[in-house]
Structures are given as structure tokens and as C-alpha cells.
Predicted model as a PDB file, atoms N, CA, C, CB and O in Angstrom, pLDDT in the B-factor column:
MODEL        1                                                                  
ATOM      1  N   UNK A   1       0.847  -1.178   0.000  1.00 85.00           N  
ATOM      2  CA  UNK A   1       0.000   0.000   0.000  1.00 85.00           C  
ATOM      3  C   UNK A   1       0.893   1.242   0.000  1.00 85.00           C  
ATOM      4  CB  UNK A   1      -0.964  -0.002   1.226  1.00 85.00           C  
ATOM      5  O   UNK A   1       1.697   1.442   0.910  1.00 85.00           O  
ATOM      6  N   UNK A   2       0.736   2.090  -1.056  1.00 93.00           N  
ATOM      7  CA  UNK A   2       1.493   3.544  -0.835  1.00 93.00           C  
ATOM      8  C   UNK A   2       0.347   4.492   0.015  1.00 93.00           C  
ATOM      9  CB  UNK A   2       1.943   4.381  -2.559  1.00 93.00           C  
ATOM     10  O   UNK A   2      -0.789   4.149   0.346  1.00 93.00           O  
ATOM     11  N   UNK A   3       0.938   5.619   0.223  1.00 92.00           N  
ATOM     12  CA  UNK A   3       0.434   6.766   0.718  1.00 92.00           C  
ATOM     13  C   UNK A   3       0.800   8.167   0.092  1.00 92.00           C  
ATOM     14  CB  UNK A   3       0.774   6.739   1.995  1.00 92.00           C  
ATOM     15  O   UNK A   3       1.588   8.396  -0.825  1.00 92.00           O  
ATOM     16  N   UNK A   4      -0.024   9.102   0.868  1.00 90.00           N  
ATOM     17  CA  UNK A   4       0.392  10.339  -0.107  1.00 90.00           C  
ATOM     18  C   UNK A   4      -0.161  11.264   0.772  1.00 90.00           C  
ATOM     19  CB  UNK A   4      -0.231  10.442  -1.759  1.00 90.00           C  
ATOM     20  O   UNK A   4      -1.352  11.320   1.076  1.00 90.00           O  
ATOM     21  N   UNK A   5       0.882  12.113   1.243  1.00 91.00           N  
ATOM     22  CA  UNK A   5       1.274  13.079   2.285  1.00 91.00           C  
ATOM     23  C   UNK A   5       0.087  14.818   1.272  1.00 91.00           C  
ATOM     24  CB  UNK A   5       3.765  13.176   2.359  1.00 91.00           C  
ATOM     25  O   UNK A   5       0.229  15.247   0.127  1.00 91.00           O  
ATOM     26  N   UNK A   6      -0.572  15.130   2.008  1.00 92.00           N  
ATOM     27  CA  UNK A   6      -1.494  16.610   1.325  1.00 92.00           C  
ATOM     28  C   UNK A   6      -1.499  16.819   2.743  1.00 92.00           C  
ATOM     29  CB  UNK A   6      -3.320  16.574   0.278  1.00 92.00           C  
ATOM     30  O   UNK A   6      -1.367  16.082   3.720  1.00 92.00           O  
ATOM     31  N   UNK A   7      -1.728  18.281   2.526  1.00 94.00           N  
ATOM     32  CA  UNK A   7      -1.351  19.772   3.205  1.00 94.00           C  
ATOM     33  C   UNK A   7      -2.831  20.516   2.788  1.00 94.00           C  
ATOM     34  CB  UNK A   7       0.321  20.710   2.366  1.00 94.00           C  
ATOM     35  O   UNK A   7      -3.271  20.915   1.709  1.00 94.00           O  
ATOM     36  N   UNK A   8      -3.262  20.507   3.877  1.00 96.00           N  
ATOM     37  CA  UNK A   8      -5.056  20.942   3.707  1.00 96.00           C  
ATOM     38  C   UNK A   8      -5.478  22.879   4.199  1.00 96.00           C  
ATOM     39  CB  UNK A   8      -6.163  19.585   5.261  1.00 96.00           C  
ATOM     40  O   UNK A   8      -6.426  23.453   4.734  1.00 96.00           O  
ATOM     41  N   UNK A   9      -3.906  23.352   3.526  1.00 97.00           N  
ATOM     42  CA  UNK A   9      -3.748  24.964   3.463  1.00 97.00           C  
ATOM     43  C   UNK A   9      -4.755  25.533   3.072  1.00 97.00           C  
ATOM     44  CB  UNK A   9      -2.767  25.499   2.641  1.00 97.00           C  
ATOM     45  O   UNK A   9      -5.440  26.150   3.887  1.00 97.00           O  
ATOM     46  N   UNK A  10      -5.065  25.484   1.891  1.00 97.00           N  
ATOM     47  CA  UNK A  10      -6.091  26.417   0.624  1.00 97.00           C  
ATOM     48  C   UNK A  10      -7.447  25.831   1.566  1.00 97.00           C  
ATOM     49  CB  UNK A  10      -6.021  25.701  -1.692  1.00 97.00           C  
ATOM     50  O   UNK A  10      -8.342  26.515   1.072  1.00 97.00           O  
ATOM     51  N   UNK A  11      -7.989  25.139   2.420  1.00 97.00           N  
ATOM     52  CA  UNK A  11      -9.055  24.365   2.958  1.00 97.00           C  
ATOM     53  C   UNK A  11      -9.069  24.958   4.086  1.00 97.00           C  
ATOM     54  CB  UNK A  11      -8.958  22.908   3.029  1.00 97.00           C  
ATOM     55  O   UNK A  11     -10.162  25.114   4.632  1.00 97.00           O  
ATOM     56  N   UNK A  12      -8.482  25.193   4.398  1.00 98.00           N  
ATOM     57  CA  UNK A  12      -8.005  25.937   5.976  1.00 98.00           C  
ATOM     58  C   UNK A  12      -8.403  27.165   5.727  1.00 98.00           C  
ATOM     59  CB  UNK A  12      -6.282  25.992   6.494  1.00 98.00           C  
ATOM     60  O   UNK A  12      -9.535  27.571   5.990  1.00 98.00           O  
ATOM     61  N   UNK A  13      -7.630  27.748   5.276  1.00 98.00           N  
ATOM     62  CA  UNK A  13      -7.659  29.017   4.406  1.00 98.00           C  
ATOM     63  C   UNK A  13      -9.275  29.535   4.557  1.00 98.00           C  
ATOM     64  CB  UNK A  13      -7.176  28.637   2.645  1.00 98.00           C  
ATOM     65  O   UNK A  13      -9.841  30.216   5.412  1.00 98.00           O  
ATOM     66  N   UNK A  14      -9.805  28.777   3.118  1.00 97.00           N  
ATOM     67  CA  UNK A  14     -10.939  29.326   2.885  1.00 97.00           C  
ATOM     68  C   UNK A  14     -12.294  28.983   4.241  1.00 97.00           C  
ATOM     69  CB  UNK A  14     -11.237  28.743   1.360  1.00 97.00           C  
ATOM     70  O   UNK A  14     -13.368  29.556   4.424  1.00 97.00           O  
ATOM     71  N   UNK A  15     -11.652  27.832   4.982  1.00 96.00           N  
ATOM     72  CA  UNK A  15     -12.902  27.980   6.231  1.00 96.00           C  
ATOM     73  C   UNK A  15     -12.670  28.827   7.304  1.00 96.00           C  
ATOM     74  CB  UNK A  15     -13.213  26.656   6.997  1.00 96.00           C  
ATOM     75  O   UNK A  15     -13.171  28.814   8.428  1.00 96.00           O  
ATOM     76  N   UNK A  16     -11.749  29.653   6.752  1.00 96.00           N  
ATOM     77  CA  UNK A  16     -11.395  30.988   7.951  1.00 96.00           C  
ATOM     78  C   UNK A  16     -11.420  32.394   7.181  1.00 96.00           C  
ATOM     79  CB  UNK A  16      -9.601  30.844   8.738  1.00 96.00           C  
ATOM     80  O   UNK A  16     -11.250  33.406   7.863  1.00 96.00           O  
ATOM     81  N   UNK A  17     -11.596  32.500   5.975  1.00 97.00           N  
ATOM     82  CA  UNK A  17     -12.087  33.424   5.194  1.00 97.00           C  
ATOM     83  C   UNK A  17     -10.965  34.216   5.290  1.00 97.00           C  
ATOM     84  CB  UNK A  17     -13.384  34.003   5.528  1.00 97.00           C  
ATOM     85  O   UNK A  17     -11.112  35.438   5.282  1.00 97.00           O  
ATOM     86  N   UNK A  18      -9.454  33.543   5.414  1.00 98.00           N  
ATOM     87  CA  UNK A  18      -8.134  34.092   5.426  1.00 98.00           C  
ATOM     88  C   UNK A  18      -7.197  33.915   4.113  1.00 98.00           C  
ATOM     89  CB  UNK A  18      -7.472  33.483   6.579  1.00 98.00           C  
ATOM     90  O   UNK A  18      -6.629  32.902   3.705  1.00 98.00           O  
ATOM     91  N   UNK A  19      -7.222  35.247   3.580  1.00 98.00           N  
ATOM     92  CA  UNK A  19      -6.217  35.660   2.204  1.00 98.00           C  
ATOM     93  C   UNK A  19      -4.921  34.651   2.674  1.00 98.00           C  
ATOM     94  CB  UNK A  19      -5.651  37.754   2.072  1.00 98.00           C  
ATOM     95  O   UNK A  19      -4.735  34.145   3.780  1.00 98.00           O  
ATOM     96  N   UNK A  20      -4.157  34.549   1.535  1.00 98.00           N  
ATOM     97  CA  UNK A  20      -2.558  34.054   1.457  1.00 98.00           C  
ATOM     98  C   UNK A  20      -1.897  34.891   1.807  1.00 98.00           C  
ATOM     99  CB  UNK A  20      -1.945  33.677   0.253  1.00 98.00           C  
ATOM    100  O   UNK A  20      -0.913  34.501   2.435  1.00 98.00           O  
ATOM    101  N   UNK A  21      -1.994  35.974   1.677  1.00 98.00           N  
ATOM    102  CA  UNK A  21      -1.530  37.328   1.660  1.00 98.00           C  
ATOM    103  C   UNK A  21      -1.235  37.451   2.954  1.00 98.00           C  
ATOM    104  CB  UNK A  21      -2.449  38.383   1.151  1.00 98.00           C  
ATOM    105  O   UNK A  21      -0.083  37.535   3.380  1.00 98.00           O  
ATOM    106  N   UNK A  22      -2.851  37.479   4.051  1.00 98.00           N  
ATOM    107  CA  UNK A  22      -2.851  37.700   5.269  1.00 98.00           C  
ATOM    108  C   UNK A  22      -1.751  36.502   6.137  1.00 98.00           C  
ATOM    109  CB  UNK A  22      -4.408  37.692   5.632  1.00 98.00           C  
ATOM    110  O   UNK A  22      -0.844  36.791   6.917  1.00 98.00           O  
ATOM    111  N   UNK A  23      -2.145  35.265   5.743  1.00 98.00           N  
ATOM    112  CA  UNK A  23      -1.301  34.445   6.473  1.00 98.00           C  
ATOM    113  C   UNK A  23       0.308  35.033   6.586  1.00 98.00           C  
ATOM    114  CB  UNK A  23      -1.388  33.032   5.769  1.00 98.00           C  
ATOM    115  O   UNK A  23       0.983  35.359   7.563  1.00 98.00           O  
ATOM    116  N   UNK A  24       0.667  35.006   4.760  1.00 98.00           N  
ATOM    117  CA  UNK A  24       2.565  35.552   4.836  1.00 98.00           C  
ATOM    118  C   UNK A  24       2.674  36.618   5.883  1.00 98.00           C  
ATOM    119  CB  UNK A  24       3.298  36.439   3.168  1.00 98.00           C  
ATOM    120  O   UNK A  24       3.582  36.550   6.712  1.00 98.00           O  
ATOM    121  N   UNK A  25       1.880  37.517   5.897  1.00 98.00           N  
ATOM    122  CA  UNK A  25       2.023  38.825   7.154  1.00 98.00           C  
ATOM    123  C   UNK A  25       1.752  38.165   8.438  1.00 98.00           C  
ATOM    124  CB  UNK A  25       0.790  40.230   7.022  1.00 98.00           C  
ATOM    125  O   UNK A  25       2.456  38.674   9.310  1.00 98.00           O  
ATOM    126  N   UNK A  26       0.937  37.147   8.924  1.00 98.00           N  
ATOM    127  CA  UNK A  26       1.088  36.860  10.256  1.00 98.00           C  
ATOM    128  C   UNK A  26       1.946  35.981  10.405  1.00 98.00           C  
ATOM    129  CB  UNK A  26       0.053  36.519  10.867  1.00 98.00           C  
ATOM    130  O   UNK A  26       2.348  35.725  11.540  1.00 98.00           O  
ATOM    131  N   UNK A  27       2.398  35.353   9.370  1.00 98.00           N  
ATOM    132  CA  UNK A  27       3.253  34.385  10.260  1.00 98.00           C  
ATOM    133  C   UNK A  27       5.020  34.604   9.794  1.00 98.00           C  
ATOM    134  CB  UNK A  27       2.635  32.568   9.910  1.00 98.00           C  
ATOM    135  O   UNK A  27       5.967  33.936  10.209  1.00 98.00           O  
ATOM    136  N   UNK A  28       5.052  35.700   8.862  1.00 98.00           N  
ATOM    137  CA  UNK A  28       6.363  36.449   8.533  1.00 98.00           C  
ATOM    138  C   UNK A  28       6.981  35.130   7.609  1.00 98.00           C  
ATOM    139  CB  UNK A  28       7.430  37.000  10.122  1.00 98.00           C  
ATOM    140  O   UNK A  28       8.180  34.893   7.754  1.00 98.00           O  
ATOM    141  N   UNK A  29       6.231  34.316   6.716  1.00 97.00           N  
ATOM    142  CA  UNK A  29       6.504  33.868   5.756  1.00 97.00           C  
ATOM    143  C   UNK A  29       6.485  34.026   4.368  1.00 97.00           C  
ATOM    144  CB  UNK A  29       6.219  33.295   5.942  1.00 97.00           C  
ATOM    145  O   UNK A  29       5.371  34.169   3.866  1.00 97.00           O  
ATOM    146  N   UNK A  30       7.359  34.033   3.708  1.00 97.00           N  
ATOM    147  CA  UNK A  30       6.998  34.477   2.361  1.00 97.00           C  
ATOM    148  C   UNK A  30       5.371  34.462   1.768  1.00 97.00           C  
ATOM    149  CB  UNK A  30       7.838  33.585   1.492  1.00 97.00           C  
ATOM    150  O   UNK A  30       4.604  33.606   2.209  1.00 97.00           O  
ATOM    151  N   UNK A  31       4.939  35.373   0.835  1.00 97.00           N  
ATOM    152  CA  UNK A  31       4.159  35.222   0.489  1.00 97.00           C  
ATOM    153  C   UNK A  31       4.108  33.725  -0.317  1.00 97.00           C  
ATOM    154  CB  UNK A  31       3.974  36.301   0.052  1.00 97.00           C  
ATOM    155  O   UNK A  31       3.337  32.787  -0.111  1.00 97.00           O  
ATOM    156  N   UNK A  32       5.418  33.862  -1.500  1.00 96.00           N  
ATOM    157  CA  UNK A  32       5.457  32.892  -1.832  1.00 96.00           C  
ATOM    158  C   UNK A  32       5.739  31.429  -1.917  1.00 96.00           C  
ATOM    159  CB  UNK A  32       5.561  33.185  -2.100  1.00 96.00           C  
ATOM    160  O   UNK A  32       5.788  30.728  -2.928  1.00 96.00           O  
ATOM    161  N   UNK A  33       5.884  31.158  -0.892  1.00 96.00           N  
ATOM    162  CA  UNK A  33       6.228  29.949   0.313  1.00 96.00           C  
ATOM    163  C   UNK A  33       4.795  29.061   0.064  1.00 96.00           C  
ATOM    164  CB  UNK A  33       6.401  30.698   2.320  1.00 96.00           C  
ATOM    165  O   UNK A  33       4.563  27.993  -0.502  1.00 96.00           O  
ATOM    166  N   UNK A  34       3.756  30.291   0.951  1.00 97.00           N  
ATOM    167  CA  UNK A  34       2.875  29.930   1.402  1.00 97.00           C  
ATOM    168  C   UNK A  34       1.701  29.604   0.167  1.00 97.00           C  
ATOM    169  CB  UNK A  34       2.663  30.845   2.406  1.00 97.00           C  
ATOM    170  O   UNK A  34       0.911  28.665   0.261  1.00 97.00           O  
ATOM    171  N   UNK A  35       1.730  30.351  -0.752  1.00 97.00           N  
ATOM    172  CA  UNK A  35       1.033  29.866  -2.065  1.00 97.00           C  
ATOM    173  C   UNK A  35       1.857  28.579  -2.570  1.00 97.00           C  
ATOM    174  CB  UNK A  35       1.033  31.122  -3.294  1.00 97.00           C  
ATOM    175  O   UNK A  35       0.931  27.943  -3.075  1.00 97.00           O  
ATOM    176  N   UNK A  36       2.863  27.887  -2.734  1.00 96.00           N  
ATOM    177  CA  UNK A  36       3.364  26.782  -3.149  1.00 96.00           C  
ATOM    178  C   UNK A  36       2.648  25.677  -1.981  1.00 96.00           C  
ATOM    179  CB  UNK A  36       5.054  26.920  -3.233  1.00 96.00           C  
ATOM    180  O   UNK A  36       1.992  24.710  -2.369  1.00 96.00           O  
ATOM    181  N   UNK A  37       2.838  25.919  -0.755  1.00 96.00           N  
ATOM    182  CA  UNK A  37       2.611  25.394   0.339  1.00 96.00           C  
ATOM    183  C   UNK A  37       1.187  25.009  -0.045  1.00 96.00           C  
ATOM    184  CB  UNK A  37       2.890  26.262   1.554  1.00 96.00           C  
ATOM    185  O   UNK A  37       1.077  23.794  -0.212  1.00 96.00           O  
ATOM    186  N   UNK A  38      -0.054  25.779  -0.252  1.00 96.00           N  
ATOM    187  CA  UNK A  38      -1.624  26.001  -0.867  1.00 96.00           C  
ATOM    188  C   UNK A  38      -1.625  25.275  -1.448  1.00 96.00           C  
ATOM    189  CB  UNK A  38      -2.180  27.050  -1.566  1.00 96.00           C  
ATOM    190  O   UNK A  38      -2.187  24.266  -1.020  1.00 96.00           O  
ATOM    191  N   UNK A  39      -0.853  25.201  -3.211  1.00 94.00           N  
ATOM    192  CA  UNK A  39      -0.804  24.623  -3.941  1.00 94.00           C  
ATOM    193  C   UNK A  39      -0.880  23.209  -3.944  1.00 94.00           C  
ATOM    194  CB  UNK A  39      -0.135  25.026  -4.288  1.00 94.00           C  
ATOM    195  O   UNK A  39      -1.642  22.452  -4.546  1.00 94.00           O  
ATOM    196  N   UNK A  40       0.223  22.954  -3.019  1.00 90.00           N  
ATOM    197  CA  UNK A  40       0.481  21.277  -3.185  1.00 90.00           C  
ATOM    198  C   UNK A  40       2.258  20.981  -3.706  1.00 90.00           C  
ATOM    199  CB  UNK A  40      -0.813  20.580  -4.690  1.00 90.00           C  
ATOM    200  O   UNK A  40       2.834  19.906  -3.543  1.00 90.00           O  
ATOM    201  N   UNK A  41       2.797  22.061  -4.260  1.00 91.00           N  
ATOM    202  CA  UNK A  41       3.922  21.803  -5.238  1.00 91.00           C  
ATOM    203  C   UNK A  41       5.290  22.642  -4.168  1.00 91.00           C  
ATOM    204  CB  UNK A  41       3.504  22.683  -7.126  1.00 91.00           C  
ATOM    205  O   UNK A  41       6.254  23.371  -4.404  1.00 91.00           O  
ATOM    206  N   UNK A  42       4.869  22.224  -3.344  1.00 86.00           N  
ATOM    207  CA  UNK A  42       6.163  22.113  -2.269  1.00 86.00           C  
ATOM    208  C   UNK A  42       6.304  20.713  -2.125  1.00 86.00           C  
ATOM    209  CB  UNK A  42       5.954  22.827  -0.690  1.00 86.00           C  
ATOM    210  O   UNK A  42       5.339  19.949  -2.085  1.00 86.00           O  
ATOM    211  N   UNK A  43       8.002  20.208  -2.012  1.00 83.00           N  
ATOM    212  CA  UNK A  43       8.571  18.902  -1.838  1.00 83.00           C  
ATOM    213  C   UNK A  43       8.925  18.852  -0.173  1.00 83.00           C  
ATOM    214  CB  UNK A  43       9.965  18.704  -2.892  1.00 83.00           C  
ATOM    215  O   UNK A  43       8.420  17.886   0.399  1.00 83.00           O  
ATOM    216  N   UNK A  44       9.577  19.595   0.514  1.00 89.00           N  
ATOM    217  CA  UNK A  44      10.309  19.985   1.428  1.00 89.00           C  
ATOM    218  C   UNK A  44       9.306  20.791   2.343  1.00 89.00           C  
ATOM    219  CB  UNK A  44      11.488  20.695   0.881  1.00 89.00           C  
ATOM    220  O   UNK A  44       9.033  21.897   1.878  1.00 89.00           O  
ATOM    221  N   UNK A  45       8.775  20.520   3.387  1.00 90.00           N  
ATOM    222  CA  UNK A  45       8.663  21.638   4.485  1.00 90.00           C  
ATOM    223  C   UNK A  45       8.989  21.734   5.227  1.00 90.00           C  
ATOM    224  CB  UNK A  45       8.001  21.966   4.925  1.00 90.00           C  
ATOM    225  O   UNK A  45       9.294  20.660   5.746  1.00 90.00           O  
ATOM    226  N   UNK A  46       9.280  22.989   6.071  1.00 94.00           N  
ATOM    227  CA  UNK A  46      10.143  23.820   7.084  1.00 94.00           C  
ATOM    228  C   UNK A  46       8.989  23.437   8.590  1.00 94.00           C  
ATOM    229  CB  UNK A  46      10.303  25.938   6.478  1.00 94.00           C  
ATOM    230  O   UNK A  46       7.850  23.744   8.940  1.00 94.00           O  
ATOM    231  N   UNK A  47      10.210  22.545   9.149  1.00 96.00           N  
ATOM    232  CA  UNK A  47       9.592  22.630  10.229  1.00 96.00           C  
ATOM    233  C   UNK A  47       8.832  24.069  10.978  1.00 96.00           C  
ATOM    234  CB  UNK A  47      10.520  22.109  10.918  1.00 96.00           C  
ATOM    235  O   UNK A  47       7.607  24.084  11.098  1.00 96.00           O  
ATOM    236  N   UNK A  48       9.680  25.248  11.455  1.00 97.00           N  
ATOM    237  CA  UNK A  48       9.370  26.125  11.757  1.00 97.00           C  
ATOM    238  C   UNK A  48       8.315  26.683  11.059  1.00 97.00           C  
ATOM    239  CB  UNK A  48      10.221  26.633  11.867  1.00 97.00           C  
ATOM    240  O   UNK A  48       7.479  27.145  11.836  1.00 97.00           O  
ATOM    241  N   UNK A  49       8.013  26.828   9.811  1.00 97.00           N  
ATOM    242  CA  UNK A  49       7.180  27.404   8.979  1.00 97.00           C  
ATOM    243  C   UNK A  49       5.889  26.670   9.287  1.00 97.00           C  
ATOM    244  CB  UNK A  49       7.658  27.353   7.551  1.00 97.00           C  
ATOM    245  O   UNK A  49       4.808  27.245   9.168  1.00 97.00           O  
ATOM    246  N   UNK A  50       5.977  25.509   9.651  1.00 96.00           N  
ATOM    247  CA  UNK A  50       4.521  24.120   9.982  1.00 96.00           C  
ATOM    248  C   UNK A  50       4.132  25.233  11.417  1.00 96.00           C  
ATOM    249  CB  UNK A  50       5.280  21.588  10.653  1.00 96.00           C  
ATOM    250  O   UNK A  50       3.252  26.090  11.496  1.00 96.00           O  
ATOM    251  N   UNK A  51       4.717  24.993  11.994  1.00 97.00           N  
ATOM    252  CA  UNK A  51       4.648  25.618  13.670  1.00 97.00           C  
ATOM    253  C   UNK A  51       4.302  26.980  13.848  1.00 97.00           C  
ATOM    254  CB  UNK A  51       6.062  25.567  14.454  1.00 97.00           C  
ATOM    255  O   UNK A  51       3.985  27.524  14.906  1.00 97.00           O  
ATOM    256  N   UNK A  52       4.409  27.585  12.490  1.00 98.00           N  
ATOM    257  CA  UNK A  52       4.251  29.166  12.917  1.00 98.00           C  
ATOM    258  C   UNK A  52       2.508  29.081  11.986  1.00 98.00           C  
ATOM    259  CB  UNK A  52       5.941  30.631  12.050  1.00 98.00           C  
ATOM    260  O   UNK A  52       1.578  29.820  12.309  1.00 98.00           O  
ATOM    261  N   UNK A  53       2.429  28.241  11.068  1.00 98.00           N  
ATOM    262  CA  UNK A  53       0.899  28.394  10.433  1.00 98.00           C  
ATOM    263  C   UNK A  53       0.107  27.773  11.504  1.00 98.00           C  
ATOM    264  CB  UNK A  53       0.592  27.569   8.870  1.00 98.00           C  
ATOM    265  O   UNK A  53      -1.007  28.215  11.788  1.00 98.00           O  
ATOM    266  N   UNK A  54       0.756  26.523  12.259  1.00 98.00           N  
ATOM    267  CA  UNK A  54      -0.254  25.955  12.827  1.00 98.00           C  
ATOM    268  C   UNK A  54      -0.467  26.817  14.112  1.00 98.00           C  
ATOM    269  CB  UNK A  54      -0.002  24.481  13.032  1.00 98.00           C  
ATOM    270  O   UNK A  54      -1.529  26.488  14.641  1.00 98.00           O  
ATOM    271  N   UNK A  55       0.278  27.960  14.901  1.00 98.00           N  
ATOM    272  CA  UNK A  55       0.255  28.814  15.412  1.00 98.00           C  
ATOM    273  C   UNK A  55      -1.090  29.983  15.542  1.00 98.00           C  
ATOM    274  CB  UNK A  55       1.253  29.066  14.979  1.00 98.00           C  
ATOM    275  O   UNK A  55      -1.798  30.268  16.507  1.00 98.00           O  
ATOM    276  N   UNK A  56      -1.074  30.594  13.852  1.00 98.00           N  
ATOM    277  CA  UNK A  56      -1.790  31.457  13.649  1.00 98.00           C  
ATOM    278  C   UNK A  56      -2.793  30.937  13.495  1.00 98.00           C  
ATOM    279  CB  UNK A  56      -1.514  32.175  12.894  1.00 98.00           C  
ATOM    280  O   UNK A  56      -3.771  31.389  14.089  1.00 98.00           O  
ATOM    281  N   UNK A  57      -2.921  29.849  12.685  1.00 97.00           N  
ATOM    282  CA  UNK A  57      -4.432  29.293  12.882  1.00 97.00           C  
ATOM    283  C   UNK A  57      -5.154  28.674  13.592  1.00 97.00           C  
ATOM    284  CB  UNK A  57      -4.741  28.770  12.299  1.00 97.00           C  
ATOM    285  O   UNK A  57      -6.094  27.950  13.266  1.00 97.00           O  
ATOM    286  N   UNK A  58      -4.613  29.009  14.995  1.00 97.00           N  
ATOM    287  CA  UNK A  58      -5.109  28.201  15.641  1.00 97.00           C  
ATOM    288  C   UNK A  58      -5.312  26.340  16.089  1.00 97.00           C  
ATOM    289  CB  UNK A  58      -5.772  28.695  15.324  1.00 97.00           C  
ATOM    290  O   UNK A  58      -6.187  25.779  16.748  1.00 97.00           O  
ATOM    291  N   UNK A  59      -4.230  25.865  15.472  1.00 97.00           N  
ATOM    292  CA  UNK A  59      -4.811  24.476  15.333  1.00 97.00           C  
ATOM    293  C   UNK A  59      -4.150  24.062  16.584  1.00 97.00           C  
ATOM    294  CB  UNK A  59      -4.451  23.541  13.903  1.00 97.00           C  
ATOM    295  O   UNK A  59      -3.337  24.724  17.229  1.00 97.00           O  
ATOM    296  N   UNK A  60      -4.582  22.928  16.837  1.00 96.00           N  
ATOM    297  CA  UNK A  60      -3.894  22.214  18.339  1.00 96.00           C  
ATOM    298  C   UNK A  60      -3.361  20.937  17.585  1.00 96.00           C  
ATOM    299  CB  UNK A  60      -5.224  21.730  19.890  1.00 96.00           C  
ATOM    300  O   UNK A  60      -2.278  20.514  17.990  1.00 96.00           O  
ATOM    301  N   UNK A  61      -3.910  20.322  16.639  1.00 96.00           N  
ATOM    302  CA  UNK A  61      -3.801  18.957  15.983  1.00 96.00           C  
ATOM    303  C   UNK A  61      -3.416  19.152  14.830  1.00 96.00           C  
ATOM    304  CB  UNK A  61      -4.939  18.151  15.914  1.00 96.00           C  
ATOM    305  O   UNK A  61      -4.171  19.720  14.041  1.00 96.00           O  
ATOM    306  N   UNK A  62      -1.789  18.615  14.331  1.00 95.00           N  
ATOM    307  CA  UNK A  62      -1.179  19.056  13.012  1.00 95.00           C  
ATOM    308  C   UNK A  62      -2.451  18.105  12.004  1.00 95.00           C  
ATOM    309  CB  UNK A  62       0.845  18.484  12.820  1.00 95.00           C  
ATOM    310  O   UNK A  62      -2.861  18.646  10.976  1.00 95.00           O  
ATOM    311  N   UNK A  63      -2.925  16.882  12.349  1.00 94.00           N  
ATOM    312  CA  UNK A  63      -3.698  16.664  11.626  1.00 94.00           C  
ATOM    313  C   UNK A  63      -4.622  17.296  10.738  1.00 94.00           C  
ATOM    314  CB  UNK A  63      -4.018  16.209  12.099  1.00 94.00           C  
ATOM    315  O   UNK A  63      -4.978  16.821   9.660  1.00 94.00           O  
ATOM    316  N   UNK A  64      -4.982  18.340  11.204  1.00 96.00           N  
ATOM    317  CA  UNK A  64      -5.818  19.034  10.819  1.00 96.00           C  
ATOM    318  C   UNK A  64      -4.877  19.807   9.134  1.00 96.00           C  
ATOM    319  CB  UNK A  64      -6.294  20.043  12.269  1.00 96.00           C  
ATOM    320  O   UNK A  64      -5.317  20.040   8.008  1.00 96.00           O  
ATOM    321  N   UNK A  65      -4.005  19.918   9.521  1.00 96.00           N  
ATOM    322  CA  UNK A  65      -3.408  20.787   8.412  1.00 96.00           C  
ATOM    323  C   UNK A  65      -2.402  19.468   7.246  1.00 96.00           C  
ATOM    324  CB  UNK A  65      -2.172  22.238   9.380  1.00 96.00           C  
ATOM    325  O   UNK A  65      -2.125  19.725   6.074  1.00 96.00           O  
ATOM    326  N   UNK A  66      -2.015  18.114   7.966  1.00 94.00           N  
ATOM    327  CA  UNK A  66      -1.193  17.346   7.439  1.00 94.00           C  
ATOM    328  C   UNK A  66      -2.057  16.160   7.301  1.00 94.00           C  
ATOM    329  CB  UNK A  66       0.043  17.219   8.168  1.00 94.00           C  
ATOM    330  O   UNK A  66      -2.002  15.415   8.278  1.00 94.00           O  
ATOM    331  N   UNK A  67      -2.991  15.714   6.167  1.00 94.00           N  
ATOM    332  CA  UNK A  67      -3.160  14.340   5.955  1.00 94.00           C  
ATOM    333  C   UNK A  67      -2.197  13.337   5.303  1.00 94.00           C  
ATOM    334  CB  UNK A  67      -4.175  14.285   5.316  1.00 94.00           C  
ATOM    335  O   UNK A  67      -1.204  13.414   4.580  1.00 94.00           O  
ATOM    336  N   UNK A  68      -2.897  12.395   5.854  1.00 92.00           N  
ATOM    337  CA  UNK A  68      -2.153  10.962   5.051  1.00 92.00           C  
ATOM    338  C   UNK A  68      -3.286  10.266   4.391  1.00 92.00           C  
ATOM    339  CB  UNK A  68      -1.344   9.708   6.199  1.00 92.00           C  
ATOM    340  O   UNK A  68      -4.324  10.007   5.001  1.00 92.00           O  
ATOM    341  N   UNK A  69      -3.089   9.966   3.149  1.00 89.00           N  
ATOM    342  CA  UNK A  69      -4.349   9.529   2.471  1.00 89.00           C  
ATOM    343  C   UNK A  69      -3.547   7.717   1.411  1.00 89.00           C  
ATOM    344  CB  UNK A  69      -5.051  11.355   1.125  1.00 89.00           C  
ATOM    345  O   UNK A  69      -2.637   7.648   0.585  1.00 89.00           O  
ATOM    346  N   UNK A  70      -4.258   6.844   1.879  1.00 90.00           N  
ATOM    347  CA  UNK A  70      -3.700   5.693   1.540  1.00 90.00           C  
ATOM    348  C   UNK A  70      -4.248   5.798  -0.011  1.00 90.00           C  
ATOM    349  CB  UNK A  70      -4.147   4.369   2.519  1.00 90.00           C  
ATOM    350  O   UNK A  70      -5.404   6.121  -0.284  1.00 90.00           O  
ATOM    351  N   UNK A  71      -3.106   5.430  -1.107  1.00 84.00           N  
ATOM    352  CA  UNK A  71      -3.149   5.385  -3.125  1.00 84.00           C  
ATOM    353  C   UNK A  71      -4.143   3.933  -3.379  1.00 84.00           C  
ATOM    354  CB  UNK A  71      -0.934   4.983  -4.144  1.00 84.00           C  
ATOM    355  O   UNK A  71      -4.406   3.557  -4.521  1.00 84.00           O  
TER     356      UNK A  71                                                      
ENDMDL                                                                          
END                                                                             
């Protein structure tokens, strides 16, 4: 069985009625970080950068922002 690691940003995002824009300013990440991050077409993420979104948005459970979805 494979798996496949998604990042539920742009979902997050829109159930908090929070721009990309706004996030890069609260959490002092690139704008464009965080739109790749949205996207899906980031390989690599920054620990710190996980910790500072899951920060601003409130989450307590990285789950919420990091699924694992079995192929």
C-alpha cells in the first residue's frame, strides 16, 4: 500500500475566510512559500514554517493541516 502526504492549506484558508496574503504577514513567511505550500507543489517543508501556520491558525492537531491519504 502507498500513501500520499497533502497539506489541507487552501481548505483551511478558505474555512477561515483568510487571504494568502494575510497568512505571509502573520506568520512572517513568504508570500510565496505559502502559495506553493496552498498549492500542493512544495517537496520539502520547514519545520518552523509548519509551527508558525499551525500557530496562527489556531490548530492544536497538526492533523488538521497534514493528511495521510492511503493510493
Amino acid at each position: 500500500m502507498s500513501y500520499k502526504v497533502s497539506i489541507r492549506l487552501k481548505e483551511l484558508l478558505d474555512e477561515r475566510g483568510m487571504s494568502q496574503k494575510e497568512l505571509a504577514n502573520l506568520t512572517g513567511i513568504r508570500e510565496s512559500t505559502i502559495s506553493d505550500i496552498a498549492r500542493g507543489s512544495r517537496t520539502v517543508m520547514n519545520f518552523a514554517h509548519i509551527a508558525k501556520i499551525l500557530e496562527v491558525l489556531e490548530i492544536k492537531d497538526i492533523r488538521e493541516l497534514i493528511e495521510l491519504k492511503s493510493e
